[in-house]
KOLDOTI-236538 format. One line per 10 residues: for each residue x, y, z of N, C-alpha, C. Coordinates in Angstrom, 1 decimal. Layout:
KOLDOTI-236538
X/Y/Z/X/Y/Z/X/Y/Z  ... $
END
This chain:
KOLDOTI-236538
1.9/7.8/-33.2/1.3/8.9/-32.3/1.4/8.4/-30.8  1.4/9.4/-29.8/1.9/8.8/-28.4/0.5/9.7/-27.6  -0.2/10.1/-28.3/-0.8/10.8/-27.3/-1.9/9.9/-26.3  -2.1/8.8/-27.3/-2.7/7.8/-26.4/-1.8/6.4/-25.2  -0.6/7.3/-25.1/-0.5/6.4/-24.1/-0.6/6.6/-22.7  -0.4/5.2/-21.9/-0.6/5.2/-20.9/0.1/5.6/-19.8  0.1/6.2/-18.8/1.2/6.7/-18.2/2.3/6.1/-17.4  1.9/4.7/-17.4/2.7/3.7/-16.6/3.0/2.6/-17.6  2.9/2.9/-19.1/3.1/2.4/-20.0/4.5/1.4/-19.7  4.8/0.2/-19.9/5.9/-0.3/-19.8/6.4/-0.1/-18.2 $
6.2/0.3/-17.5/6.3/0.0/-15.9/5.9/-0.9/-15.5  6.8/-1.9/-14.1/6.1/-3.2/-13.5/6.1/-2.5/-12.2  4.5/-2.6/-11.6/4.7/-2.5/-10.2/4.4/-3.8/-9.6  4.5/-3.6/-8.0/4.5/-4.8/-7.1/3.7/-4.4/-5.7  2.2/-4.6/-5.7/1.2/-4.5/-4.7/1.5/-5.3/-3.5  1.6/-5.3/-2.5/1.4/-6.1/-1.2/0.1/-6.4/-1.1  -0.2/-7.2/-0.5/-1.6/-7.5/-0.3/-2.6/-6.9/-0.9  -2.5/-7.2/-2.3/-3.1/-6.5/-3.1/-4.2/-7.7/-3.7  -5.2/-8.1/-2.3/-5.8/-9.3/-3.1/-7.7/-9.1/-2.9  -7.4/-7.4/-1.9/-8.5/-7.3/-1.6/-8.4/-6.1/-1.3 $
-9.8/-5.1/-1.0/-9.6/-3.9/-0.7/-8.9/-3.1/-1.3  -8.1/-1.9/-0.7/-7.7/-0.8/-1.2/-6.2/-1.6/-2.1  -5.7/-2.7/-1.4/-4.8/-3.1/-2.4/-5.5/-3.7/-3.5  -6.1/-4.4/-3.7/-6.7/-5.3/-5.2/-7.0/-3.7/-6.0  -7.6/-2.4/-5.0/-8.0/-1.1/-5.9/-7.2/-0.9/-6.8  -5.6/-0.3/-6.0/-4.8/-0.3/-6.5/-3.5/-0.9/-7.8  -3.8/-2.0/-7.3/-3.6/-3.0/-8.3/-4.3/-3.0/-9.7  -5.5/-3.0/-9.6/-6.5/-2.5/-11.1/-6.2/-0.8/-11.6  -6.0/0.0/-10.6/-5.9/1.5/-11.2/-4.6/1.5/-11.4  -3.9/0.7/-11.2/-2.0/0.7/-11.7/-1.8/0.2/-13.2 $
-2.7/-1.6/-12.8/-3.3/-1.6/-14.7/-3.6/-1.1/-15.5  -4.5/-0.6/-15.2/-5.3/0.7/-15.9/-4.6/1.9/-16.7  -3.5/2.2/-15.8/-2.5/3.1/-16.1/-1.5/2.6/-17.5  -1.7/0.9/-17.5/-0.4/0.7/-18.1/0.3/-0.5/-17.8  0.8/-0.2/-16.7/1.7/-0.8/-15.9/1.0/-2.3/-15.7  2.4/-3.4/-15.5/2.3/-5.0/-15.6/2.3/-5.0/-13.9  1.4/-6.1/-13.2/0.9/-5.4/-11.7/1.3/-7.2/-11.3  1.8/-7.4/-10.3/2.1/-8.3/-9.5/1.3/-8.3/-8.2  1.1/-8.7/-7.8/0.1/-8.5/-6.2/0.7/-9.9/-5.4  0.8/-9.7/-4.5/0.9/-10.6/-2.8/-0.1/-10.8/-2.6 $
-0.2/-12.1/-1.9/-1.9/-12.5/-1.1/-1.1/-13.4/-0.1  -1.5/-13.5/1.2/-1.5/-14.7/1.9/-2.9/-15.9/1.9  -3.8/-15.1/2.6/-4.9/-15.6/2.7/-6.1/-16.1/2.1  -5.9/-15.1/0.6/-7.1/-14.7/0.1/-6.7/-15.7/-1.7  -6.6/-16.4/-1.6/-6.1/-17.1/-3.2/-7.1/-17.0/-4.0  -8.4/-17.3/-3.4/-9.6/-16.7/-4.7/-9.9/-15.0/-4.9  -9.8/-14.3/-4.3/-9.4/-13.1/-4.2/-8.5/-12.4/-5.3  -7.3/-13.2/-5.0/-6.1/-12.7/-6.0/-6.2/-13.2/-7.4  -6.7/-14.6/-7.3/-7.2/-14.9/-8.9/-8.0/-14.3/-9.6  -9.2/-13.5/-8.5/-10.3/-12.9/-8.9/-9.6/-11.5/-9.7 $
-8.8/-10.8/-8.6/-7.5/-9.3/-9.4/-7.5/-9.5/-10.0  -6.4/-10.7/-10.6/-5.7/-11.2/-11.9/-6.7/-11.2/-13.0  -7.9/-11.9/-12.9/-8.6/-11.9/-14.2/-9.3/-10.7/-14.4  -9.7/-10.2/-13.0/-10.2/-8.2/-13.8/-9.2/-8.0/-14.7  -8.2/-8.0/-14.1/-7.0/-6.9/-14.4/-6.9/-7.9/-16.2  -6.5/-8.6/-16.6/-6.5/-9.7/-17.8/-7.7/-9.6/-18.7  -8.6/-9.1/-18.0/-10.0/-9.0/-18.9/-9.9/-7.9/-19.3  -9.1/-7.0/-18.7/-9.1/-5.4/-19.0/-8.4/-5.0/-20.2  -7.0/-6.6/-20.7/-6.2/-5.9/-21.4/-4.7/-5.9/-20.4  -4.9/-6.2/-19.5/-3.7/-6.2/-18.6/-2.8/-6.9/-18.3 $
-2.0/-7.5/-17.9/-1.2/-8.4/-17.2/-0.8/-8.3/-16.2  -1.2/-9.4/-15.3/-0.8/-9.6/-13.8/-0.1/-11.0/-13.4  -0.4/-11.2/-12.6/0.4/-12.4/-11.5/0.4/-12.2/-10.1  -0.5/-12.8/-9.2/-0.2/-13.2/-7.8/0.3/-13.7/-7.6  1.5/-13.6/-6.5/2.2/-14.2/-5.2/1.7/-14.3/-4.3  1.9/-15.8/-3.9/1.5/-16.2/-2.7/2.8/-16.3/-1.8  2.3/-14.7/-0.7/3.6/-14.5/0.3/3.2/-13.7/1.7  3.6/-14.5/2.6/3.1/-13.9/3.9/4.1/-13.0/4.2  3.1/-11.5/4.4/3.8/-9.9/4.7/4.6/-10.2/5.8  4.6/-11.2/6.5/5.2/-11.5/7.8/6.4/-12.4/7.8 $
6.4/-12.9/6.2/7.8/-13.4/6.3/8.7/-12.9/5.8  10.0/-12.6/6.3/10.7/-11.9/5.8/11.2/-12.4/4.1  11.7/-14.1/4.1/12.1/-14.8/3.5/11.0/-14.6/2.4  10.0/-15.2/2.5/8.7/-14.7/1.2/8.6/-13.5/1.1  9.0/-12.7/1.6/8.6/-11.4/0.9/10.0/-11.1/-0.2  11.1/-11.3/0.2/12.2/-11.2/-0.6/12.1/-12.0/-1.7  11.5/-13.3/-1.6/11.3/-14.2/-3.1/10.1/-13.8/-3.7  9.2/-13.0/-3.1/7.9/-12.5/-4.0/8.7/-11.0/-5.0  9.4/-10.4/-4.1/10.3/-9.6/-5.0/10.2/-10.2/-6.3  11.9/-11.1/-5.6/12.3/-11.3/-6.9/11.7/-12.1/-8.3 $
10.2/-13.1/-7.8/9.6/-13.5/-8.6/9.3/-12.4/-9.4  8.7/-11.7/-9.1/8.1/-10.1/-9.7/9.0/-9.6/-11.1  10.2/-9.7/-10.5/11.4/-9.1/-11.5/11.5/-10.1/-12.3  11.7/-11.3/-11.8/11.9/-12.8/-12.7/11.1/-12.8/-14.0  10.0/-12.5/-13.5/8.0/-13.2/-14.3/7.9/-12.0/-15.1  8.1/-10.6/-14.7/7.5/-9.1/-15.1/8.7/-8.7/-15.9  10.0/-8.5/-15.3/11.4/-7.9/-16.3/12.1/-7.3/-15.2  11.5/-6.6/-13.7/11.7/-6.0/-13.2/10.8/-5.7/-12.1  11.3/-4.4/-11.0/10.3/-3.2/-10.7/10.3/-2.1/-10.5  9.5/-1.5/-10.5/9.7/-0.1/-11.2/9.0/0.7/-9.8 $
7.5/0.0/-9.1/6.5/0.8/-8.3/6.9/-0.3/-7.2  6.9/0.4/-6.6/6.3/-0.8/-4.9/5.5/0.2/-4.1  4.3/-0.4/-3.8/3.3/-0.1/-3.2/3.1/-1.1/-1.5  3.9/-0.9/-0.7/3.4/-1.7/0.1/2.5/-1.7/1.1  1.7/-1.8/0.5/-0.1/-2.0/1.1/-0.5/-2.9/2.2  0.1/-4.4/2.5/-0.4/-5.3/3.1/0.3/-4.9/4.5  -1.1/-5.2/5.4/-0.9/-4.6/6.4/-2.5/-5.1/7.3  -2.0/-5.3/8.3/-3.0/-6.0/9.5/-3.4/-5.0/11.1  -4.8/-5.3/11.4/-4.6/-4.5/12.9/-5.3/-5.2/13.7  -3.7/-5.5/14.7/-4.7/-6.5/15.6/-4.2/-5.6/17.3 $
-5.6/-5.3/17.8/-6.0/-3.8/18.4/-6.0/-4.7/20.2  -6.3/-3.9/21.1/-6.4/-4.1/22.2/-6.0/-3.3/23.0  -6.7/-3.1/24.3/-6.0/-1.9/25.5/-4.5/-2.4/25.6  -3.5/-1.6/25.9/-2.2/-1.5/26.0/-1.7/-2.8/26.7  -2.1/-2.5/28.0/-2.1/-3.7/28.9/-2.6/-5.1/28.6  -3.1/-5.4/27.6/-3.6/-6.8/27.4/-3.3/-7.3/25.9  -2.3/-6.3/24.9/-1.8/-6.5/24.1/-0.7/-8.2/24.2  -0.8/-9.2/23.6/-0.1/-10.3/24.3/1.2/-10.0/23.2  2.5/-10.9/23.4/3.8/-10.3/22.5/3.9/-11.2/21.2  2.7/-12.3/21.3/1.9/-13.2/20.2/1.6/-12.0/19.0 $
0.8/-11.3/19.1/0.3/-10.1/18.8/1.1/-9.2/18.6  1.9/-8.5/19.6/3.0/-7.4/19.2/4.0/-7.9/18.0  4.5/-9.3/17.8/5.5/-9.8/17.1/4.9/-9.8/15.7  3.3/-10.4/15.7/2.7/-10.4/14.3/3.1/-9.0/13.7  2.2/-8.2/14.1/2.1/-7.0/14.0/3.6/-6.2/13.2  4.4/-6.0/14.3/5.5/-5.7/13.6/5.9/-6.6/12.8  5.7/-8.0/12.5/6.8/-8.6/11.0/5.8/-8.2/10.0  4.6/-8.1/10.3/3.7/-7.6/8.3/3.6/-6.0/8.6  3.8/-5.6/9.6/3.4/-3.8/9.0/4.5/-3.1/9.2  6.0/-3.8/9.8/6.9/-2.8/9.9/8.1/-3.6/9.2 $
8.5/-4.9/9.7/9.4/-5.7/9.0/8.9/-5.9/7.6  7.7/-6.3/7.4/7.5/-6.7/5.9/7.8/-5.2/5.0  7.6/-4.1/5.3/7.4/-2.9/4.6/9.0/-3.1/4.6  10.1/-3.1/5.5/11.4/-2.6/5.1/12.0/-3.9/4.1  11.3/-4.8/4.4/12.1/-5.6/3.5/12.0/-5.7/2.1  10.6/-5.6/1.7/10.4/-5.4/0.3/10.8/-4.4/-0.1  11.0/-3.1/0.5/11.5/-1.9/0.0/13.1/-2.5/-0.3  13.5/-2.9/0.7/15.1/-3.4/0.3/15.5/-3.8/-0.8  14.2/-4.8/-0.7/14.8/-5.6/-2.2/14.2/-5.5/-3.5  13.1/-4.4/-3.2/12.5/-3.8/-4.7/13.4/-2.7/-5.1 $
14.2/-2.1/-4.3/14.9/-0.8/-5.0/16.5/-1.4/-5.1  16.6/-2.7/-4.6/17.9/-2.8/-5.6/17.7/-3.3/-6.9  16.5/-3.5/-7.4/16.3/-3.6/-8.9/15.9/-2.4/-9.4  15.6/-1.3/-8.5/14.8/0.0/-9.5/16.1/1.2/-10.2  15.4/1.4/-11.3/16.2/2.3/-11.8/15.8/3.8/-11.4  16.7/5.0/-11.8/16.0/6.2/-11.9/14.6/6.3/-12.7  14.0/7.2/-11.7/12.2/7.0/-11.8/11.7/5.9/-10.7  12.1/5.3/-10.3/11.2/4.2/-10.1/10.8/4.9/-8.4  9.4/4.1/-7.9/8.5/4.7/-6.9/8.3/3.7/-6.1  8.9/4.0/-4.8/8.2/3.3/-3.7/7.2/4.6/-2.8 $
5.7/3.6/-2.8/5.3/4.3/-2.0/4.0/3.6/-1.0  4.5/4.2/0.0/3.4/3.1/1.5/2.2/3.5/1.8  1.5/2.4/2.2/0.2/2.9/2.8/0.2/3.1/3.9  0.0/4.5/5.0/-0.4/4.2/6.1/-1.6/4.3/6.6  -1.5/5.6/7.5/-3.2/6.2/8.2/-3.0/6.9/8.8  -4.3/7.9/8.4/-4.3/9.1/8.8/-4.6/8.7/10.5  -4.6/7.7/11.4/-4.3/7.2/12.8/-3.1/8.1/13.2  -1.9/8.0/12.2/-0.7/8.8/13.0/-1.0/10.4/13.5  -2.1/10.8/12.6/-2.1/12.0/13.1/-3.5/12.6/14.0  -4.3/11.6/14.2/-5.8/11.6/15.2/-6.1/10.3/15.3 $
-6.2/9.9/16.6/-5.9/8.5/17.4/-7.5/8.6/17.7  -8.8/8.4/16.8/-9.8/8.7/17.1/-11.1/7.5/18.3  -10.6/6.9/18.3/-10.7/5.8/19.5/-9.7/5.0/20.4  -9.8/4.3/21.4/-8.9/3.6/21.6/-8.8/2.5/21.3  -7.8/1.7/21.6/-7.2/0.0/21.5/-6.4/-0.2/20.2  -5.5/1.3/19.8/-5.4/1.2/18.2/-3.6/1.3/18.5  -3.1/1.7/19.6/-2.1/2.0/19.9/-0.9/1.0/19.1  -1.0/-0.3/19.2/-0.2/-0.9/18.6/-0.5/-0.6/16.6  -1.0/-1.1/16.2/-1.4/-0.6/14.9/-0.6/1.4/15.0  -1.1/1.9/15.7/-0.9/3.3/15.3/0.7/3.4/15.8 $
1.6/2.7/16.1/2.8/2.6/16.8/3.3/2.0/15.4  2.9/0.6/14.3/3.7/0.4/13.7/3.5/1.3/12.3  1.8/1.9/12.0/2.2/3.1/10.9/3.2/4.3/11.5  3.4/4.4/12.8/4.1/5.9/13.1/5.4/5.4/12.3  5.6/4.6/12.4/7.0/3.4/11.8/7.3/3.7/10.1  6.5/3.7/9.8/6.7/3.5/8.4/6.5/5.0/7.6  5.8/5.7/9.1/5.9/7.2/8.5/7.1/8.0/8.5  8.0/7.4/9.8/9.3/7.7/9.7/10.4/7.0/8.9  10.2/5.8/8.6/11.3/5.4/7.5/10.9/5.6/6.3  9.8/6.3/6.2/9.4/7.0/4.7/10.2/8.6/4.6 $
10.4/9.5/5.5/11.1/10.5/5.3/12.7/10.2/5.5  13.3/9.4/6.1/14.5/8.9/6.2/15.2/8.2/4.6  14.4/7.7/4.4/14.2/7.1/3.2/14.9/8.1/1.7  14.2/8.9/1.3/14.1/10.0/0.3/15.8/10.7/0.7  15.9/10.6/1.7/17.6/11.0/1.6/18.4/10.0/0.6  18.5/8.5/1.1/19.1/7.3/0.7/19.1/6.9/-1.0  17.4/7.1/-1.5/17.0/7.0/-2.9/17.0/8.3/-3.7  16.7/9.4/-3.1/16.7/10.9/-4.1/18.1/11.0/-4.5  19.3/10.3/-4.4/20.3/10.5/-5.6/20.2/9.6/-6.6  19.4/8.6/-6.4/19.0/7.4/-7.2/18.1/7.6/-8.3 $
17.3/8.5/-8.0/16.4/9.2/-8.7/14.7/8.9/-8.5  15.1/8.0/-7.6/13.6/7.5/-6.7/13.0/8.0/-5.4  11.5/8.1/-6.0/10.7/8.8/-5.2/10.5/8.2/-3.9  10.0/8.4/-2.9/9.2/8.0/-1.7/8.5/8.4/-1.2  7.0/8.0/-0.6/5.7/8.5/-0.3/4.7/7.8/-0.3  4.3/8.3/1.1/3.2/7.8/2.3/1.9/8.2/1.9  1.1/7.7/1.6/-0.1/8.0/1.1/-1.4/7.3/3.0  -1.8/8.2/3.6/-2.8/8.2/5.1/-4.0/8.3/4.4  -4.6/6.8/4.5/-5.9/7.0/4.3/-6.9/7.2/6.0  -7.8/7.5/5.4/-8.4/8.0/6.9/-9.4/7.1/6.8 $
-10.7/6.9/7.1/-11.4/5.8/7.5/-11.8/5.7/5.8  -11.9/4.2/5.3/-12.4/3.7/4.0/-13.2/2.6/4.4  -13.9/2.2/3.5/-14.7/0.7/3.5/-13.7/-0.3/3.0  -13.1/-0.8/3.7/-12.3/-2.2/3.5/-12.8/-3.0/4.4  -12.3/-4.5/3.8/-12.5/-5.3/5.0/-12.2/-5.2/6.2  -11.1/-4.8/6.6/-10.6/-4.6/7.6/-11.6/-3.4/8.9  -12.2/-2.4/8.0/-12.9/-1.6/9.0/-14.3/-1.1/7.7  -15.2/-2.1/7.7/-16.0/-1.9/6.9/-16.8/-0.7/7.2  -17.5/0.4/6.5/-18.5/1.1/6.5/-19.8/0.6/7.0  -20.2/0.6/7.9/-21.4/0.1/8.9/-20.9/-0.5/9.6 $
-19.6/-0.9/10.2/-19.4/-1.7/11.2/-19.0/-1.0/12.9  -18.1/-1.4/13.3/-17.7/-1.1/14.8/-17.4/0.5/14.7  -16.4/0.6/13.8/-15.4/1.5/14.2/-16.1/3.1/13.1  -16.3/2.4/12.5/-17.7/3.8/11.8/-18.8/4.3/12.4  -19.1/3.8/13.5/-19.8/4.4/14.2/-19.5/5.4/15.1  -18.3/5.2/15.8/-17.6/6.1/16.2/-17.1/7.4/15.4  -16.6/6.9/14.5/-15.5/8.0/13.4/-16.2/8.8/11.9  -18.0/7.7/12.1/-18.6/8.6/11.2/-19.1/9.7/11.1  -19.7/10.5/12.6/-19.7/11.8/12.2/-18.4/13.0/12.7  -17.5/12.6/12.4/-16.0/12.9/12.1/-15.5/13.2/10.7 $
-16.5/12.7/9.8/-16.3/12.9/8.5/-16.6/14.0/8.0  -15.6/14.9/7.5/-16.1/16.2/7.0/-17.3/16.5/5.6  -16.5/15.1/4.9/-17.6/14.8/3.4/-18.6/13.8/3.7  -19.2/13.6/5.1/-20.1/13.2/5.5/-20.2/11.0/5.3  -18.9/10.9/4.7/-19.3/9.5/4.1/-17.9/9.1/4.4  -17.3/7.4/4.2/-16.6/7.0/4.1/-15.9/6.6/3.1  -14.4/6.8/2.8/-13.5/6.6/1.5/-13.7/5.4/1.0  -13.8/5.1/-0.3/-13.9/4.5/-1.0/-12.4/4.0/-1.1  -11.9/2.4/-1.4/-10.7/1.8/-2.1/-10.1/2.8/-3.3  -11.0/3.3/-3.9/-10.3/3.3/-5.6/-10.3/4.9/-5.3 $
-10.6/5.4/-4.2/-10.0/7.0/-4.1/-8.7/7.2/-3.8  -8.4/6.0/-2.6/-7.3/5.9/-2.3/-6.1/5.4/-3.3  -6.5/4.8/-4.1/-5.7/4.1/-5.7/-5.6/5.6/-6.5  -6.4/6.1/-6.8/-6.3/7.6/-7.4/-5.2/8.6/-6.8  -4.6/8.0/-5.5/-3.6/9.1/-5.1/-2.5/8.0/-5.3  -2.6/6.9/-5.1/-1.6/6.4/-5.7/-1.0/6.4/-7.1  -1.9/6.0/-7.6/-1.9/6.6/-9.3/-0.6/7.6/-9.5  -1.4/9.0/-9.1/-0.9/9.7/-9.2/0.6/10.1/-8.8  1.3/9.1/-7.4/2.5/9.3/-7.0/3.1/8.2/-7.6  2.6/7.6/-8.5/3.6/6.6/-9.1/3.7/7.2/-10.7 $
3.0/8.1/-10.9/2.9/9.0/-12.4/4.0/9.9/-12.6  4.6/9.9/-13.8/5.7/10.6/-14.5/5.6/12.3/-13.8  4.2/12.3/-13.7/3.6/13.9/-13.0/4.2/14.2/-11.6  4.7/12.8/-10.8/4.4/13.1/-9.4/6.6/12.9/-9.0  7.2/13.8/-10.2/8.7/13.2/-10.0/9.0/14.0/-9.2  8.7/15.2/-8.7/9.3/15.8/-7.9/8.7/16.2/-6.3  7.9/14.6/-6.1/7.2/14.8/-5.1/8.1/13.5/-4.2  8.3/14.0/-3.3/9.2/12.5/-2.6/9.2/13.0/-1.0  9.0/12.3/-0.4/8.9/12.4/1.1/7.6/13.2/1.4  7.0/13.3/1.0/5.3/13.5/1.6/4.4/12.0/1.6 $
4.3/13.2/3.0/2.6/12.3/3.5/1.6/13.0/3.4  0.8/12.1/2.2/-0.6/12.8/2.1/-1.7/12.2/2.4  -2.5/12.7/3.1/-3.3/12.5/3.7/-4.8/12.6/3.5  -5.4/11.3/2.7/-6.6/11.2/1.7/-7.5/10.6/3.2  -8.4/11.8/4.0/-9.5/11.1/4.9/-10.7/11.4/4.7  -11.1/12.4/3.7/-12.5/13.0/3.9/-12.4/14.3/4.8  -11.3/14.8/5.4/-11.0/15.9/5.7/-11.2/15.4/7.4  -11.0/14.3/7.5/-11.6/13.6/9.0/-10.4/14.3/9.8  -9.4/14.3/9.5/-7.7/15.3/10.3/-8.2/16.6/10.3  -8.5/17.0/9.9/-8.4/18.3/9.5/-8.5/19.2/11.0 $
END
């Protein structure tokens, strides 16, 4: 009988910084689904062990890589470990992604260079070398922010400069893979509780009553639309940006 299976049944995906936050979310709701889940960490090693054994206690199988989004070189051998260790990949989610903010003028090129090697070089490289292992079906899909489309404070300009980046080589993309039979798609979260911009902190005070559902996104809401664009359901969805904020764009 098959009605109990899972829908990522026998799929390996590959999380980016999937050691915390909406990546670790993701990573557990990919399990969950099925699917054998790899994750990236630079920083966070107890973090990612912590993923691994949810995910393992669940019934799952995982594995962390330890690989800075910022290196090109690590990010191509976190690939291929992935395929090595797992069989393959099937999902790339690349989630790991940093923002380091400042007025225009005092942005230093210390800072501009970071920036683009983990949120714009790291995203093209893993995609490079996750989809020359993917077969038809297989899903790349990016995280950006709903920032590309309402810049709701300042000092965000670099950050909103390298998702505008990834929102364009996400529609460029789907020409190159849609004969392949692989999807592409941009999943814009709008403000969530991550570490990065916690709920009660700086930037929620600003952008909290901007919230149409009056509260801030949750990690595992945002895993829910992922879910779903890496699901057998989501095959004929490729080159959208969707845009999970609370209705905060709107």
């Amino acid at each position: 009988m098959t009605e109990n299976k899972k829908p990522l049944e026998g799929k390996v995906a590959l999380v980016t910084g999937g050691s915390r936050s909406i990546g670790a979310a993701v990573a557990k709701r990919l399990a969950t689904d099925g699917a054998a889940v790899a994750i990236t960490y630079h920083g966070s090693p107890d973090k990612a062990a912590a993923v691994v054994e949810a995910i393992e206690a669940a019934g799952g199988r995982a594995v962390a890589i330890r690989a800075d989004a910022g290196d090109a070189g690590a990010v191509r051998v976190a690939v291929n470990e992935t395929a090595e260790t797992l069989g393959t990949v099937d999902i790339l989610v690349n989630n790991a992604g940093i923002a380091l903010g400042g007025p225009i003028d005092e942005i230093t090129d210390a800072d501009y260079n970071r920036m683009i090697a983990v949120n714009v070089t790291g995203v093209f490289v893993a995609t490079q070398e996750a989809v020359r292992k993917m077969k038809p079906g297989g899903r790349v899909i990016h995280i950006g922010s709903s920032m590309v489309r309402y810049a709701a404070f300042p000092t965000a300009s670099l950050y909103t400069l390298t998702k505008g980046a990834v929102a364009g080589f996400n529609r460029s993309l789907v020409r190159d893979l849609g004969p392949r039979g692989i999807t592409v798609n941009t999943v814009h979260p709008g403000p969530t509780d991550t570490d990065m911009n916690p709920d009660g902190g700086p930037v929620s005070k600003i952008v909290g009553p901007g919230m149409a559902i009056g509260r801030y996104g949750k990690p595992e809401e945002i895993a829910s639309v992922v879910s779903y664009l890496a699901s057998p359901e989501a095959a004929f969805v490729t080159g959208a940006d969707i845009v999970a904020d609370g209705g905060f764009t709107a």
